[in-house]
N, C-alpha and C positions, 0 to 999 in steps of 0.2 A: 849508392846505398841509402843514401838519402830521400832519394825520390822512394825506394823498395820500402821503408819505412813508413813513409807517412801513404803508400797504396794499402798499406798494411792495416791502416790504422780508419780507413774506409770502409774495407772488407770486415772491420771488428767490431763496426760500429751494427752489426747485423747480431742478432741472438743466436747463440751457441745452438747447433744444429739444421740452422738455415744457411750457413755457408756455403753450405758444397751449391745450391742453387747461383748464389752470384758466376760462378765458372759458369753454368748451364746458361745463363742469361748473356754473357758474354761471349758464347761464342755462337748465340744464334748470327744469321744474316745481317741481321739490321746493325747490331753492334758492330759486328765484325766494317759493315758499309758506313756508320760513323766516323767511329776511332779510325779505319784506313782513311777517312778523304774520300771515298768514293760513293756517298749519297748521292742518289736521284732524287732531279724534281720531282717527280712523281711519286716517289718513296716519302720525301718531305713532305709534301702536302696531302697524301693517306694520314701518315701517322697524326699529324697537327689536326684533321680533323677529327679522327679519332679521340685524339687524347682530350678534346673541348667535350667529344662525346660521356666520354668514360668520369670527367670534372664536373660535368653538367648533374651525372650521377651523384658523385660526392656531396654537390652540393645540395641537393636533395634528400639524400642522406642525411646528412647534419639536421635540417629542417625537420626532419622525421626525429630523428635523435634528440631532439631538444626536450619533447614531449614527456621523456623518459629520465631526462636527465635532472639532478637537484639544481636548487636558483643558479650558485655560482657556476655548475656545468655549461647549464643553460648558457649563459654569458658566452662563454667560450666555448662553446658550438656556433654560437650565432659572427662570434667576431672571424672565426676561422673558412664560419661562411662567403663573410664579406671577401677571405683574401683568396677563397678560391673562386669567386667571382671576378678578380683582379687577374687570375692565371688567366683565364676562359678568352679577358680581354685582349690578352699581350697578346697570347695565341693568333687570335682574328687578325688583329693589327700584326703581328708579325706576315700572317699571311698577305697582307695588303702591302706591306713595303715589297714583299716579292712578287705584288702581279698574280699573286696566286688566290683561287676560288674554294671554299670548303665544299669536298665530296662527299654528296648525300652517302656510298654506303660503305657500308661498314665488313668490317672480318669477325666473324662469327667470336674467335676470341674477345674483342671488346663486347657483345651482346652476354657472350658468361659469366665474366668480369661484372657490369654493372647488372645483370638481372641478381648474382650471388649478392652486390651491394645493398639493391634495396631493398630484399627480400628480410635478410640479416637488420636493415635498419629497423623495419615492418614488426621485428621480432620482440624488440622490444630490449634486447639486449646488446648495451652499447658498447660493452668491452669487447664483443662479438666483431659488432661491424667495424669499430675503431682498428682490432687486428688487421684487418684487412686493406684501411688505408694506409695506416703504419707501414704495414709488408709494403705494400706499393711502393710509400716514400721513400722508405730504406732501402730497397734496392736501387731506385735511379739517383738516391748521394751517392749510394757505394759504386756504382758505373758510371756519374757524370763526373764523381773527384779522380776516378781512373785515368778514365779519358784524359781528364784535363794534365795529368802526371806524364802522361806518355810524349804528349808533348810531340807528334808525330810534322813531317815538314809538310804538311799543304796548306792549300789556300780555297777549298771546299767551304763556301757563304755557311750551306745549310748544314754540314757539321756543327761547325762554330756556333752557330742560330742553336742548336739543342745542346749542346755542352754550355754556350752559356745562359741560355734559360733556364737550365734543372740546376744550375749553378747559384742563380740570381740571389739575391739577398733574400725578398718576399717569401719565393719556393722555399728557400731552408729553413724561414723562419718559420712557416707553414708547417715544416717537417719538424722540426722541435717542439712548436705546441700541441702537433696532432701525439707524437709519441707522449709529451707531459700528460695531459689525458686521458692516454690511452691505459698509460700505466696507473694512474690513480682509477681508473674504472675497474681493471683488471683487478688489483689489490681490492674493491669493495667486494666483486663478487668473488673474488679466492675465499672471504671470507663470510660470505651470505651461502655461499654453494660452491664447496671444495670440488667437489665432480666436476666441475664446470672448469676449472684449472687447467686438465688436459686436452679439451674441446678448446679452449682459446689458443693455445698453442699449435694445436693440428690448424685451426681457422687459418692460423698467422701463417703458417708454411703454404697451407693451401691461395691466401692470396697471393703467393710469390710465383708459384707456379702457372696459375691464370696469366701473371705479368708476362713471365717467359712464354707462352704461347701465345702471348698478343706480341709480344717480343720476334716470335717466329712467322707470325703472320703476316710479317711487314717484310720489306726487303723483296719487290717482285719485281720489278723493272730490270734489274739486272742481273746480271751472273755474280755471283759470288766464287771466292775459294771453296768453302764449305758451304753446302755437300759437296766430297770430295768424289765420291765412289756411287755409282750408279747400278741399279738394279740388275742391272746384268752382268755383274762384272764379280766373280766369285773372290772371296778374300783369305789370305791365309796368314793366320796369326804363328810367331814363334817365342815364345814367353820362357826366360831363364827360371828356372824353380826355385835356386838359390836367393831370387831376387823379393820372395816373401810371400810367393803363393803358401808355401808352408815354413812353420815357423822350427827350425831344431839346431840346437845347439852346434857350431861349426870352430874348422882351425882350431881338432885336435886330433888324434887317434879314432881309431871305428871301434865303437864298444857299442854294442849292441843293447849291453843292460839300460843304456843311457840313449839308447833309440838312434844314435852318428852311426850312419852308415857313408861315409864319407873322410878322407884323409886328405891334408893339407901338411907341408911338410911347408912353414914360414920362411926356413934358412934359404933352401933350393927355389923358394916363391922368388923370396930378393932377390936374388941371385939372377934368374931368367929375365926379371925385370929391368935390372941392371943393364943385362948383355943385350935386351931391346930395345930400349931407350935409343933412337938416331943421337950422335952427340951432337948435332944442329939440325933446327928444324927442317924441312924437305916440303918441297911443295908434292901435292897429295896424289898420292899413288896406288890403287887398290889393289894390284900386285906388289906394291913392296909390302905392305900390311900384309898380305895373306903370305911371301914369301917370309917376312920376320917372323910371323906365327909356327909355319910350317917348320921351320928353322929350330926355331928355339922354344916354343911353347910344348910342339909336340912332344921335344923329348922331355918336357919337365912330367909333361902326362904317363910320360913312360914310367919316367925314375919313380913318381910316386904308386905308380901299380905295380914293378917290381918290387918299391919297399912294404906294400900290402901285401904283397906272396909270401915275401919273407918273412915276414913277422909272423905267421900262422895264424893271427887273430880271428879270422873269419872260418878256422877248422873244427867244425864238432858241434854245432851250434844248433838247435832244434829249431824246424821252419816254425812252427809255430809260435815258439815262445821270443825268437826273432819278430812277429808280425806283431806279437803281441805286445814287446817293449816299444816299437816305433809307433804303432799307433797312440800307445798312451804318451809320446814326448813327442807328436807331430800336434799342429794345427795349422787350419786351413785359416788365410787372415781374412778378417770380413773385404779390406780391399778389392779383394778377389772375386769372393764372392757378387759384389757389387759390379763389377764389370762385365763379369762374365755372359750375363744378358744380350749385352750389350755384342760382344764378341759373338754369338751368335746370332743377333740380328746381321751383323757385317757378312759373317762368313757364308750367308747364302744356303744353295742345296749342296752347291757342291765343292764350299771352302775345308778349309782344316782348321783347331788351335790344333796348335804343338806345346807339350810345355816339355824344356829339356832339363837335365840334370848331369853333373859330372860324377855322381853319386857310383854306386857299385850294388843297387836294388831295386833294379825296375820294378821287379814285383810289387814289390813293396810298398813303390808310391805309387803304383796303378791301384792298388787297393785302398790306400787310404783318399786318393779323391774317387774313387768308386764307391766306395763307401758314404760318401760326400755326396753323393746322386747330381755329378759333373757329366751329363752327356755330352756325346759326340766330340772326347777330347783325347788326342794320342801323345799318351807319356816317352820317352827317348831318352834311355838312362843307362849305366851300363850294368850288366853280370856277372855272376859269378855262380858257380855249379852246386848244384844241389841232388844229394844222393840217397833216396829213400829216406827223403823228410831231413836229411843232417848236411850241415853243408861241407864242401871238400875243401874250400879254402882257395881254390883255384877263379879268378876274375881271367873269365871268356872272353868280353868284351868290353870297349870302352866309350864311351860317346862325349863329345864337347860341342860346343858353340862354332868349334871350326868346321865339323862336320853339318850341324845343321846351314850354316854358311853356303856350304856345298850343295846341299839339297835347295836353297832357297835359289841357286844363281841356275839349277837343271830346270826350276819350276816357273821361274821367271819369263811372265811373257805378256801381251797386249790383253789378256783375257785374267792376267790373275793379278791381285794388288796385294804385298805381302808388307808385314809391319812384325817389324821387331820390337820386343819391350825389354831391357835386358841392362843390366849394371857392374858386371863383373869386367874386367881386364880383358878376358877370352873371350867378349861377347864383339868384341868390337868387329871383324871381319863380318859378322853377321846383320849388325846393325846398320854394317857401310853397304852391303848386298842387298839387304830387304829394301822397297818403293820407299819405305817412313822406318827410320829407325828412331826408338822415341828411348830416354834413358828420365827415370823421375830423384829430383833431387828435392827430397823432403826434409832434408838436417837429421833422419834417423837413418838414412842410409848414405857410405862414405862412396862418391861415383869420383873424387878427385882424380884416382891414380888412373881411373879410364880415362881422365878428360886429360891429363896430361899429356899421358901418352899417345892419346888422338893427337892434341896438338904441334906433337911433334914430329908426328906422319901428315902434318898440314890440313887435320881431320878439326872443319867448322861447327862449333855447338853456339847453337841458337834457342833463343827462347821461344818456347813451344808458340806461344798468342804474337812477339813479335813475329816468330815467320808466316802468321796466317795474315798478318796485317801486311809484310812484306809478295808475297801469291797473291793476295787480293790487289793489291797497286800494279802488280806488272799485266794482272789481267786487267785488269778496266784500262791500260796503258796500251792496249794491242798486241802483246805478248804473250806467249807463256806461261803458265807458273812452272817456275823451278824449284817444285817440292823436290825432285831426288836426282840421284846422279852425277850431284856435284860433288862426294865428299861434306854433307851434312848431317848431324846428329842433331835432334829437338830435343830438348829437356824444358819437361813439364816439370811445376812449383811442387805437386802432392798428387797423391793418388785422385781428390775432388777436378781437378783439371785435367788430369787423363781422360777419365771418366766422361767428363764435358765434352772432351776432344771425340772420343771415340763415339757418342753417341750424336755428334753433330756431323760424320764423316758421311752418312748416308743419307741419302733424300728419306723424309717420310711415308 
């Protein structure tokens, strides 16, 4: 907890809104070939030249910046000059204790990078181009103090050589007076030209993003874990709806006025939990899981759809004014929104998402993300009869996570890569079925009682970045990666690391 703390305190050290990029930066290639130990020479000495490239800029930069800047700026432009003259040197000499030669060229990413720098410096406005160094520096403390927390076992020279050069005493002190600065420029011109407020914050993100694509650009001599999924290979998502794609009040009675179309019945919940629970662990078995499910979840699914029947609550109820109270107490979470891009990039021409529900209103949520203008996505929810606009109170059908399970183990084959996203207790058979089953433990959602009871069907949950650090060592080792099959679940920290994860899964 310790070490999670003070990684913590890395990642905060970046301005509120530019986090979700540190994930993005971390799980390109080159990170990922750091932090595992498995740098190439030839990966080493691209980037080092590079980075004297992209330094060469800054410090030209500043020189330009001084012009513009008052006496005492001045001063410290010019000293900050000298210390990235100091970086440029180690850089060389680092390459020279490794026998290594600086390569004339370059990846179009650092040519963006430094033509955006001097252009911005040229401008004449220095809170401008200081964002941009800023972003830079802030990102590699927040990924070289990472690194260095992980603490990973190799014995990789040119790891070590860039963990602790972005580490060094000089670099950070570099990174403190460019941010001092930075911030004192920003506050002049917040107050010369308040418009200009939101332009240096866009600036700031936007240098972070240039980094990540100079980030992406590196990492070529080898294979990595990620990209995981190749162009050919069609993908099929299966996404629990409970789990925050929409937001509606749960774990009570279905009352319509209040938009629950969904019953949980607490007592009978414990109860089935109870009787699943192995009372000692078991080494991992995907028929005893599906057989405990079968056994005793089914019938909890029963009992609570008989006590829907019975209770008559869903009798007499106008479709409309049904469609109308759930869209006013549903919402779609930006979460979602934000991945879903991405989910489409994956899924190909001819993937699926899925999203499912144990609900009793397909209609219902088919419309409110149709409404939501959610293409090419099939809802899996159950029903209940509707009779000239009024409903009979009768639930048709029922659907769960065991069921989707079922579907994903028929679809399952060399041609399809399927990934589970899912947090509920019922989800577990289907997360242990899909290639990736991923579950996000962000402190607003409780995933304990699933991890428990994984554990005790011998069901391994890993951390989402350590198993991509663990896949990339066995491949550069002449192995395998054993992403799936073994009875593993990945738990990502936030929805921002899913995100990361999912949009690193496929070649660009």
């Amino acid at each position: 907890m310790e070490n999670a703390s003070k990684e913590l305190e890395f990642i905060f050290c970046l301005p509120e809104g530019t986090r979700d990029l540190f994930n993005e930066a971390l799980y390109s290639p080159f990170c990922i070939s750091v932090c595992s130990g498995t740098l190439d020479v030839g990966d080493y000495k691209q980037y080092m030249a590079e980075e004297a490239f992209i330094l060469n800029a800054v410090a030209e930069g500043y020189t330009t910046a001084q012009q513009y800047a008052s006496e005492a700026d001045s001063h410290v432009l010019a000293a900050l000059g000298d210390q990235i003259k100091y970086e440029i040197e180690s850089r060389k000499k680092n390459l020279e204790v490794c026998d290594l030669e600086l390569n004339g060229t370059l990846h179009k990413a650092a040519e963006s990078y430094t033509e955006l720098l001097l252009d911005t410096a040229k401008s004449g406005k220095n809170a401008m181009f200081l964002s941009l160094v800023s972003s830079w520096m802030g990102l590699y403390k927040a990924l070289s103090g990472h690194f260095k927390l992980m603490d990973l076992p190799h014995n990789n020279p040119y790891c070590y050589s860039w963990i602790n050069m972005h580490e060094s005493e000089n670099f950070v002190d570099f990174g403190l007076e460019t941010d001092y600065i930075f911030s004192r420029s920003w506050s002049w011109s917040a107050l010369s030209n308040p418009n200009e407020d939101l332009e240096i914050v866009r600036n700031y993100r936007r240098g972070m993003e240039l980094t990540i694509e100079f980030f992406y650009a590196q990492a070529s001599h080898i294979r990595t874990a990620l990209p995981l999924i190749s162009g050919e290979r069609k993908t099929k998502f299966s996404i629990n709806v409970e789990l925050g794609c929409v937001l509606f009040p749960r774990r009570s009675y279905t009352s319509y006025k209040e938009g629950l179309i969904s019953i949980e019945d607490d007592e009978q919940y414990q109860r089935c939990l109870a009787i699943m629970f192995p009372a000692i662990s078991v080494e991992f078995s995907y028929g005893k899981v599906e057989q405990a499910y079968f056994n005793h979840f089914s019938s909890y699914r029963r009992k609570t759809t008989e006590k829907l029947d019975g209770s008559r609550d869903l009798v007499g109820i106008r479709r409309g004014a049904m469609t109308t109270a759930f869209r006013k107490s549903v919402s779609i979470y930006s979460w979602f929104r934000k991945i879903y891009p991405e989910m489409l990039n994956l899924r190909g021409d001819s993937g699926y998402i899925r999203v499912y529900s144990s609900c009793y209103c397909l209609d219902v949520i088919r419309g409110v993300f149709e409404a939501a203008d959610f293409p090419n996505l099939t809802i899996y929810a159950g029903e209940h009869t509707v009779n000239k606009g009024i409903t009979t109170g009768k639930v048709v059908s029922r659907w769960s996570a065991i069921d989707m399970a079922k579907m994903v183990e028929i679809e399952g084959d060399d041609h399809c890569f399927t990934i589970c996203i899912g947090r509920e207790m019922e989800d577990l058979p289907c997360l242990l079925k899909a290639d990736l089953g991923i579950i996000v433990d962000n402190g607003a959602i409780d995933v304990s009682v699933l991890q428990d009871l994984g554990e005790r069907f011998g069901v391994k949950f890993e951390d989402l970045f350590m198993g991509v650090m663990l896949r990339q060592q066995e491949l550069c080792g002449g192995g395998s990666p054993k992403w799936y099959g073994h009875g593993t679940i990945y738990v990502a920290c936030g929805w921002d690391e899913l995100y990361a994860f999912l949009k690193a899964l496929k070649k660009p």
